[in-house]
N, C-alpha and C positions, 0 to 999 in steps of 0.2 A: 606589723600591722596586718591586720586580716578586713577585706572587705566581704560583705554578705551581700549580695542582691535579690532580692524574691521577684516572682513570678506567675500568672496563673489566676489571679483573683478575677470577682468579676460580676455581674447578676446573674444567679440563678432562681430557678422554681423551685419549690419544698419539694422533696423528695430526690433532686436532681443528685446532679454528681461535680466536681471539679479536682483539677490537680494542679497544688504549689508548688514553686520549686525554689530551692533556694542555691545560688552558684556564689561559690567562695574563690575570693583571688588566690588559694595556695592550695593544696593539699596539707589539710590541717584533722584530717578523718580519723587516723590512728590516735593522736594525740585528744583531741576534742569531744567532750558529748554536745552533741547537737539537737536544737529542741524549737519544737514552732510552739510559743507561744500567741495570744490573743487577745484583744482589748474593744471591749462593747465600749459605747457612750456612755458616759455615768460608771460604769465599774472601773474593777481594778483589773491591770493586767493578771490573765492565770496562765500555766503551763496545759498545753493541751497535748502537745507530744514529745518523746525523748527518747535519741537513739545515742547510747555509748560508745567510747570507741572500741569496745568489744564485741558491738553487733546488738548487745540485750535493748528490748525498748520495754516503754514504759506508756500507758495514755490516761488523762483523765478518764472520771467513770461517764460522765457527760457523753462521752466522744467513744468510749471501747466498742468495739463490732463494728464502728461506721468508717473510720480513720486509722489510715496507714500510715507510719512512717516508715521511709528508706532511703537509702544512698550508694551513688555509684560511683565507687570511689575516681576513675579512667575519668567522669567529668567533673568531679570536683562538687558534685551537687547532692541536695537533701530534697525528698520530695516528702509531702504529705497530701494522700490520694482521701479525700473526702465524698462518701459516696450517703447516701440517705438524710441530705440536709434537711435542716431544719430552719425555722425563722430564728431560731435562739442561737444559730449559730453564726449570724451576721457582729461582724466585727473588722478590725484590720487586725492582720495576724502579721506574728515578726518573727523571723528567723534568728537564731541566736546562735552563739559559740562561745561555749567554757573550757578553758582551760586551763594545766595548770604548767608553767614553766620557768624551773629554775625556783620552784618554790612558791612563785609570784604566780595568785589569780589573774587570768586574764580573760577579758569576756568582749563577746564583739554583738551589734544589732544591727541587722537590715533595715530597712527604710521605711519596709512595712509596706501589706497590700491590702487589699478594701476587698472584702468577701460577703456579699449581702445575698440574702434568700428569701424571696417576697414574691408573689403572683401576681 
């Protein structure tokens, strides 16, 4: 069993900046892609960012240039550093863990944080 915790959400201004993190009960980084997804009201949840366990990431096109993902492995933690908000990117975002072991899918979700961008 894997716990995810996130971090870091919050009110900001358009244009502002913040950084998520997300801290896992195990070192599960080698094994795991690791990815902040996100959920407006009314929508569906989408994947905004994704880091492999080989380092490769990936981001929506919504989000490319503005949004980092990264992780260090010593703390156990993913960060995604969001820098040139927008109003549209108001939502709670969730950290996640895929994995695959022994065969068996295994996937784990944080609790989720509330990330609103309003003046």
């Amino acid at each position: 069993q894997v716990q995810l915790v996130e971090s870091g959400g919050g009110l900001v201004q358009p244009g502002g900046s913040l950084r998520l993190s997300c801290a896992a009960s195990r070192n599960i980084f080698s094994i795991a892609n690791m990815g902040w997804y996100r959920q407006a009201p009314g929508k569906e949840r989408e994947l905004v960012a994704l880091i492999t366990s080989g380092g490769s990431t990936n981001y929506a096109d919504s989000v490319k240039g503005r949004f980092t993902i990264s992780r260090d492995n010593a703390k156990n933690t993913v960060y995604l550093q969001m820098n040139s908000l927008k109003p549209e990117d108001t939502a709670v975002y969730y950290c996640n863990a895929h994995m695959i072991i022994l065969s068996t899918q295994r996937e784990y979700w944080g609790q989720g944080t509330q990330v609103t961008v309003s003046s």
